[in-house]
C-alpha positions, 0 to 999 in steps of 0.5 A: 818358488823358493824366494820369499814374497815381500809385501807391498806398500798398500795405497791409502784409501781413506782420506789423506790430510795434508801435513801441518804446517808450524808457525814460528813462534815470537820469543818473549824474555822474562823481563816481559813476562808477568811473574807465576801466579802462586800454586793452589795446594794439591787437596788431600786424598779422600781415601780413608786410612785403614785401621787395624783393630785386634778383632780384625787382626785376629781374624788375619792371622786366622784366615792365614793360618786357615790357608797354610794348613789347607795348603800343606795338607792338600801338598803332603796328600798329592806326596803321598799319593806319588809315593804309594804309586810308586810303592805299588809299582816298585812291589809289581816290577818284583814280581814281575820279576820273580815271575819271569824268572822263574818261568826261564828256570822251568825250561 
């Protein structure tokens, strides 16, 4: 019950091709052999170069610009808004405390 089931080797079932057999192949010395016919140059690339004009430079650096002041404004209101929470919840545990407080000294 506890011992853990290994699983079996399934059986193929599809159709099984026999291995290949590697024939030897003759060794030529290079004394034999033609010499390398000479390498056709690689072709350049068909990529356009990128360049940067002052226009679109200024547009970068405005866009960002654009995305750091959205970024920090929306993290510095997230700030704000866990401190006013925990503002509110520190000014609630006061009174809840003067609160209980109070009702233990009337009796």
């Amino acid at each position: 019950m506890f011992r853990p089931k290994i699983p079996t080797m399934p059986t193929p079932t599809g159709q099984v091709t026999p291995p290949v057999v590697v024939e030897p192949t003759t060794i030529v010395s290079a004394a034999q052999t033609a010499p390398p016919a000479p390498v056709a140059p690689a072709p350049a690339p068909s990529r356009p170069t990128v360049q940067l004009t002052p226009g679109t430079a200024l547009a970068l650096v405005g866009g960002g610009t654009a995305v750091v002041l959205v970024v920090g404004a929306v993290l510095v209101s997230m700030l704000l808004a866990v401190a006013i929470t925990g503002a509110s919840v520190a000014v609630c545990a006061v009174v809840l405390r003067s609160l209980l407080a109070s009702e233990t000294k009337r009796r």
